[in-house]
C-alpha positions as a Python dict, from the first residue, in 0.01 Angstrom:
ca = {
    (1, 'X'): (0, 0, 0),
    (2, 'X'): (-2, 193, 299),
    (3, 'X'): (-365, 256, 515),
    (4, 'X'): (-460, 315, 848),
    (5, 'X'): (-731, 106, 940),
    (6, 'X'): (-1059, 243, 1052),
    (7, 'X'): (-1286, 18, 1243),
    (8, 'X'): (-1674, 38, 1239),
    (9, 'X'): (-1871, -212, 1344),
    (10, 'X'): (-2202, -153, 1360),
    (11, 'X'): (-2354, -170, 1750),
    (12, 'X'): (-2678, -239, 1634),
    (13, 'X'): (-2871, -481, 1911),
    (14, 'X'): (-2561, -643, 1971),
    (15, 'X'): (-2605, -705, 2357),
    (16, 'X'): (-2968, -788, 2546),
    (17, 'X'): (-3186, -580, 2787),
    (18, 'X'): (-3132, -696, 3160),
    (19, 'X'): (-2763, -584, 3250),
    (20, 'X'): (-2740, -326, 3473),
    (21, 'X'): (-2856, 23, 3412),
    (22, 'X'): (-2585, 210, 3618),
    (23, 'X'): (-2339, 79, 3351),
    (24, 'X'): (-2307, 395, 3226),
    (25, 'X'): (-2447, 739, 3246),
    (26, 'X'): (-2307, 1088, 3153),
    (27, 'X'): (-1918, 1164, 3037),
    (28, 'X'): (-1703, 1407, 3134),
    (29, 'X'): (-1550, 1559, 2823),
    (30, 'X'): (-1244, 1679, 2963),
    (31, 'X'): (-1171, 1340, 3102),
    (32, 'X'): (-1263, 1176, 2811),
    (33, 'X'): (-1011, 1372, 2612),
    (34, 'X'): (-758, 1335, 2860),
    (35, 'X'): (-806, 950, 2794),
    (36, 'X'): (-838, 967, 2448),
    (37, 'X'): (-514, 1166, 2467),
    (38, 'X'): (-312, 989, 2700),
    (39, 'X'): (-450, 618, 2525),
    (40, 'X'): (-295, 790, 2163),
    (41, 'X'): (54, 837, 2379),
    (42, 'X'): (104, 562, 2463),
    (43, 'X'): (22, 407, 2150),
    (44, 'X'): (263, 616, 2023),
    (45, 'X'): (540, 515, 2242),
    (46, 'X'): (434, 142, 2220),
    (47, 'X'): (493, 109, 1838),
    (48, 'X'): (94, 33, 1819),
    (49, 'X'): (-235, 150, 1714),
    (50, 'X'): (-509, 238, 1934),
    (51, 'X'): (-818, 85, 1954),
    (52, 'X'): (-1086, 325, 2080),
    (53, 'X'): (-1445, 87, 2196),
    (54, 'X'): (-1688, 371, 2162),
    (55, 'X'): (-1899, 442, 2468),
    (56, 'X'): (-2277, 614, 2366),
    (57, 'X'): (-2277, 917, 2559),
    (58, 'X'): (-2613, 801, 2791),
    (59, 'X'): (-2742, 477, 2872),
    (60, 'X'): (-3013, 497, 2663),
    (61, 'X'): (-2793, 499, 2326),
    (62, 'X'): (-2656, 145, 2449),
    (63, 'X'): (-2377, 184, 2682),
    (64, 'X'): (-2509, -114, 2884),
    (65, 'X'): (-2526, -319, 2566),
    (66, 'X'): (-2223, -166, 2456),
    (67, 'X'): (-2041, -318, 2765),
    (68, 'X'): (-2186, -639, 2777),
    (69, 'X'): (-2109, -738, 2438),
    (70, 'X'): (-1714, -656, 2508),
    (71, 'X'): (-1776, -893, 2837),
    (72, 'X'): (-1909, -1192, 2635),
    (73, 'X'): (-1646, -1110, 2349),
    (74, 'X'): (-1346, -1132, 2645),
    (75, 'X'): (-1533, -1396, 2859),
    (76, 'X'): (-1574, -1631, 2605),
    (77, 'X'): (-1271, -1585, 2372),
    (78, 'X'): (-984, -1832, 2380),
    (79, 'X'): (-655, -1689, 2436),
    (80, 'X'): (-570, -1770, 2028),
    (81, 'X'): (-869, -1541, 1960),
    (82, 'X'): (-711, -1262, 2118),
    (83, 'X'): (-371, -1251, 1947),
    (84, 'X'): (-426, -940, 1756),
    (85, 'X'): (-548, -771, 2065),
    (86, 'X'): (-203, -768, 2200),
    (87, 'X'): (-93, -553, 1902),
    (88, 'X'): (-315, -229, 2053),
    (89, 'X'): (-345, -31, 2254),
    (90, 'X'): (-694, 58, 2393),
    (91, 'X'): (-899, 268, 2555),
    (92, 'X'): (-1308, 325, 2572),
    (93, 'X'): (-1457, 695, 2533),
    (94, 'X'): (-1736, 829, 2321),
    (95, 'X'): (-1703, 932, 1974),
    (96, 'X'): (-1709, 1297, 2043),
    (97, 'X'): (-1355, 1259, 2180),
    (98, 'X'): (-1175, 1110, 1880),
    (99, 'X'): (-947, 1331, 1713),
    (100, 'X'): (-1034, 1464, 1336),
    (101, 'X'): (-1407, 1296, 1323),
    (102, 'X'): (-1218, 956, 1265),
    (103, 'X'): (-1593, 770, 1259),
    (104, 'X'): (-1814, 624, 1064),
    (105, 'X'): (-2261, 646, 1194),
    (106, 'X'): (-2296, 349, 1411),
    (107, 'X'): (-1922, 273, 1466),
    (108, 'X'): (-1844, 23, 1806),
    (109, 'X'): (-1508, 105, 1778),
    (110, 'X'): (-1221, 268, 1587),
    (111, 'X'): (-877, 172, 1518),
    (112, 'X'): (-652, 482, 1528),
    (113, 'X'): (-292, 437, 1331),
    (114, 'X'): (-39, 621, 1579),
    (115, 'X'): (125, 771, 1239),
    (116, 'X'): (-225, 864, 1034),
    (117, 'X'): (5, 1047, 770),
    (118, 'X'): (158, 702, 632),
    (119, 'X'): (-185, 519, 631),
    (120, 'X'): (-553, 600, 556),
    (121, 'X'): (-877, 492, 679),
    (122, 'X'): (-1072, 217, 542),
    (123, 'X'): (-1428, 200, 645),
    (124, 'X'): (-1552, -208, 761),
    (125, 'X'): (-1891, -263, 817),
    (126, 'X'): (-2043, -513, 1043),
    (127, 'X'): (-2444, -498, 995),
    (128, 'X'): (-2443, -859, 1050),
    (129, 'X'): (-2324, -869, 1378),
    (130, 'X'): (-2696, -694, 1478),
    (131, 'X'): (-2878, -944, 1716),
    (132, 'X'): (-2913, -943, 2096),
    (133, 'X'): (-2696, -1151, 2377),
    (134, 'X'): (-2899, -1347, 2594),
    (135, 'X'): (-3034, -1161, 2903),
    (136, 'X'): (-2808, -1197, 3184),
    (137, 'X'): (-3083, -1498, 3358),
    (138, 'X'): (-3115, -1685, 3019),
    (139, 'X'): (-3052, -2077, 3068),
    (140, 'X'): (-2844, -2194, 2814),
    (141, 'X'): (-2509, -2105, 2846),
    (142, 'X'): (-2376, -2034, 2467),
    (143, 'X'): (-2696, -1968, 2209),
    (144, 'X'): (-2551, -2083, 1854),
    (145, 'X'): (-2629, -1714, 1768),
    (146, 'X'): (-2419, -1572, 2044),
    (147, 'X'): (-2133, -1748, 1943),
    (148, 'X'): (-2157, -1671, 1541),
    (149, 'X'): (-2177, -1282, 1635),
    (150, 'X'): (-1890, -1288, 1887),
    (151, 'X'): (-1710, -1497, 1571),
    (152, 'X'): (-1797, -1264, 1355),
    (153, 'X'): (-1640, -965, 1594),
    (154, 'X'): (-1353, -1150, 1629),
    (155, 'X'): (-1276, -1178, 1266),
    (156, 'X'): (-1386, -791, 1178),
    (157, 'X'): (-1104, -703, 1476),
    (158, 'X'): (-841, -927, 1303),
    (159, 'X'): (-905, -817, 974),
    (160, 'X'): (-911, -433, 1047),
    (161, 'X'): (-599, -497, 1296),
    (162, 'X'): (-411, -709, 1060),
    (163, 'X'): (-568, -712, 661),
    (164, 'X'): (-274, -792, 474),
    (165, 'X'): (95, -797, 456),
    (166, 'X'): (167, -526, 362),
    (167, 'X'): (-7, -400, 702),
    (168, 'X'): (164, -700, 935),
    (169, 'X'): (494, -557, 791),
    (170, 'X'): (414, -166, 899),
    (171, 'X'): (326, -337, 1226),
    (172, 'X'): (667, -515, 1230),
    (173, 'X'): (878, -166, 1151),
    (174, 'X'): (659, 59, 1402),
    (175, 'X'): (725, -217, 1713),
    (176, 'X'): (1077, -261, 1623),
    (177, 'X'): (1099, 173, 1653),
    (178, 'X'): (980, 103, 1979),
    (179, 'X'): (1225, -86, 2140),
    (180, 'X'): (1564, 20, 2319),
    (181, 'X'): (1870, -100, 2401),
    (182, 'X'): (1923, -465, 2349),
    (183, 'X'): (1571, -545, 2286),
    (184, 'X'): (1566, -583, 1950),
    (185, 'X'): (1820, -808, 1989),
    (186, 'X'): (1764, -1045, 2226),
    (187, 'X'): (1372, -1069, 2072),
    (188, 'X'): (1510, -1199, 1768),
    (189, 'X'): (1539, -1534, 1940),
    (190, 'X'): (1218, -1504, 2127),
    (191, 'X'): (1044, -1854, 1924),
    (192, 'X'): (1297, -2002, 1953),
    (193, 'X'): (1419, -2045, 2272),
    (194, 'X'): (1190, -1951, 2514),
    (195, 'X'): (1011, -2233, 2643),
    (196, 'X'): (844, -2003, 2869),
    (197, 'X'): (791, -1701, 2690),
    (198, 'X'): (800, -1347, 2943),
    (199, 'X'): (421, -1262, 2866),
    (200, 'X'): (527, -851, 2921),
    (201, 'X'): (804, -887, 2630),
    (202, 'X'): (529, -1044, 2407),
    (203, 'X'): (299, -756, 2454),
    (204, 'X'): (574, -541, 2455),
    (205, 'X'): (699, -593, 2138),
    (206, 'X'): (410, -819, 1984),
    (207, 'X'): (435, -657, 1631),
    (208, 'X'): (766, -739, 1585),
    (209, 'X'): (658, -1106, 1701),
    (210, 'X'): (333, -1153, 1523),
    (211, 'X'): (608, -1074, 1181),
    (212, 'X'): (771, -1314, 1287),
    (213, 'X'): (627, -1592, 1411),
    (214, 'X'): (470, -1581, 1055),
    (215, 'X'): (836, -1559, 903),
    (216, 'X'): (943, -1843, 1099),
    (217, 'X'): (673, -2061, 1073),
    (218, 'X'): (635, -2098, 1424),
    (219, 'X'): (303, -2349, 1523),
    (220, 'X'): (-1, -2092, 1468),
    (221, 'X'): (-161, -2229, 1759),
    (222, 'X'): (208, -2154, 2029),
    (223, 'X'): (221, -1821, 1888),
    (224, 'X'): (-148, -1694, 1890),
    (225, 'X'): (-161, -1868, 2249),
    (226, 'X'): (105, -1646, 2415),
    (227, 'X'): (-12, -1313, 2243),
    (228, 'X'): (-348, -1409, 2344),
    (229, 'X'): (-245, -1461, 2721),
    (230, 'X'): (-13, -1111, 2731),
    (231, 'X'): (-310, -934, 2536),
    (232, 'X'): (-556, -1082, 2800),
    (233, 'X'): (-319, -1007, 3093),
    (234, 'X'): (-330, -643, 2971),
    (235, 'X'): (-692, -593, 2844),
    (236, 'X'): (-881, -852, 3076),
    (237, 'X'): (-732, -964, 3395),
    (238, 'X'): (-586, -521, 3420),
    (239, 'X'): (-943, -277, 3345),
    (240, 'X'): (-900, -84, 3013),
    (241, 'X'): (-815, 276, 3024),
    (242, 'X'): (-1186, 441, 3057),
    (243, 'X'): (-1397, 183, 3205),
    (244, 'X'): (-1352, -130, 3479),
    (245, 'X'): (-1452, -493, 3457),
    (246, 'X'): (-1699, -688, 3630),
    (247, 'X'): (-1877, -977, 3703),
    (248, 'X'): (-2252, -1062, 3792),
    (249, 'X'): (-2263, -1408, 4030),
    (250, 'X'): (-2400, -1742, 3835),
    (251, 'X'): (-2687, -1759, 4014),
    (252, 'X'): (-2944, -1451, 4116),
    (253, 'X'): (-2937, -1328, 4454),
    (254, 'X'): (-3036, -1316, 4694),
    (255, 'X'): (-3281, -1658, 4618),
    (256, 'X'): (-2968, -1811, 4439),
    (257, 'X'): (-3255, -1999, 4213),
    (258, 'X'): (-3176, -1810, 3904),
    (259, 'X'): (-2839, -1844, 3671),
    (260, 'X'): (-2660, -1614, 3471),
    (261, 'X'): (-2519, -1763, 3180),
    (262, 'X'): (-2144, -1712, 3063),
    (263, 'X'): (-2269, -1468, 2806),
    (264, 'X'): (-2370, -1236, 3007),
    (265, 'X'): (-2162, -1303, 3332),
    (266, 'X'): (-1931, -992, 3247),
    (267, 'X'): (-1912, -650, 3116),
    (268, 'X'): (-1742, -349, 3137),
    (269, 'X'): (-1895, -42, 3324),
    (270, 'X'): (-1810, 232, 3135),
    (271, 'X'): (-1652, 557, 3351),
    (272, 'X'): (-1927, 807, 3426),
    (273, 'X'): (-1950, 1192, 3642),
    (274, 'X'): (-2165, 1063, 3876),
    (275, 'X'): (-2072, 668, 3948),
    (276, 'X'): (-2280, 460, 4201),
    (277, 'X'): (-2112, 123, 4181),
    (278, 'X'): (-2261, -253, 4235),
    (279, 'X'): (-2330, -357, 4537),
    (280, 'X'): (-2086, -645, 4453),
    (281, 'X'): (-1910, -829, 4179),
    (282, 'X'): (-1536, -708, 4089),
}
């Protein structure tokens, strides 16, 4: 059975008090629906769906939160945790932007089908995720309860991305109608013989290789590894469409006595009208 996914996990106190309150402040709509626009597009031409992380349209609904949960989530994931990843597109604006009301109260993000008229929405909920992230000077590096919610994320993103066959198989025939030429091709043989697989032709075409690494029974642990890596050279080391990445240092200036621990080392600063910047970090 055909559905199109919709993803709603609920934000809840997902992320501590303490990251920086210039994270985000006030959206421009018309930007935000050019990026909400553009983000479906390319999804579009890409074969894939698009995964919209919802912004709160002030600081005070938790945008700062809001972007340093995502920082922990991509900080701390291995590269096998992001394998579905590489199979979306995605792009952060507030809910107001999505088209048709596609959300759920409380949503963190939604996963938009590029063909909505062969799939329908399925609601996921995520109340259990609620908790904070250690503030951005707290000791230990990785609480237990950090890294049970940032598990939990993880497996409401894979099972929204990816829930069943019948959904891996969609993936598989919209990825294929993607590719040109030859590609289709000379991807066929991508497990097999590429020692060192091209990390743009696995995010390229990684529906068509998620099907079939699965078909072929290709090691779970090679093929999650290289969608991981092109979904993180997209999504992590590139800033998503809508907001930019950065970094606080591990220790506090300017005394350099205090420590930031890897949970709250990044985030993503969401794109606001009026944007000051940090005074440093990337």
């Amino acid at each position: 059975m055909q559905r199109r996914q919709l993803l709603t996990l609920a934000a809840g106190g997902l992320a501590g008090a303490g990251a920086p309150s210039w994270v985000a402040e006030r959206f421009t709509p018309e930007r935000d629906r050019r990026l909400v626009e553009a983000g479906v597009q390319r999804a579009k031409t890409a074969g894939k769906p698009l995964l919209v992380l919802l912004v709160p349209e002030t600081d005070e609904g938790g945008a700062t939160q809001r972007g340093q949960l995502w920082g922990a989530f991509f900080g701390l994931a291995s590269d096998e945790d992001l394998a579905e990843l590489a199979l979306c597109e995605v792009v952060c604006a507030p809910a107001s932007e999505l088209p048709n009301g596609a959300l759920a109260e409380g949503a963190l993000a939604v996963l938009l089908e590029a063909d909505p008229l062969q799939r329908e929405g399925v609601g996921v909920s995520a109340a259990d995720l609620d908790g904070p992230l250690p503030s951005p000077y707290e000791v230990l590096e990785t609480p237990p309860a950090v890294v049970q919610r940032l598990g939990l994320l993880r497996a409401r993103l894979r099972a929204a991305i990816v829930p069943d066959a019948a959904t891996i198989e969609y993936r598989k025939q919209r990825s294929l109608a993607s590719l040109t030429g030859m590609e289709p091709w000379v991807l066929e043989g991508f497990w097999t013989w590429s020692n060192r697989p091209k990390l743009s032709s696995a995010d390229r075409a990684a529906g068509f290789l998620y099907w079939e690494a699965l078909r072929t029974r290709v090691p779970e642990a090679r093929w999650r590894s290289v969608l991981g890596r092109a979904a993180a050279l997209r999504l992590w080391e590139q800033d998503p469409a809508g907001a930019s990445w950065h970094q606080t240092p591990a220790v506090c200036p300017p005394c350099g006595m205090g420590h930031v621990s890897d949970a709250s080392r990044h985030f993503l600063r969401f794109f606001t009208e009026s944007d000051p910047g940090p005074a440093g970090g990337r």
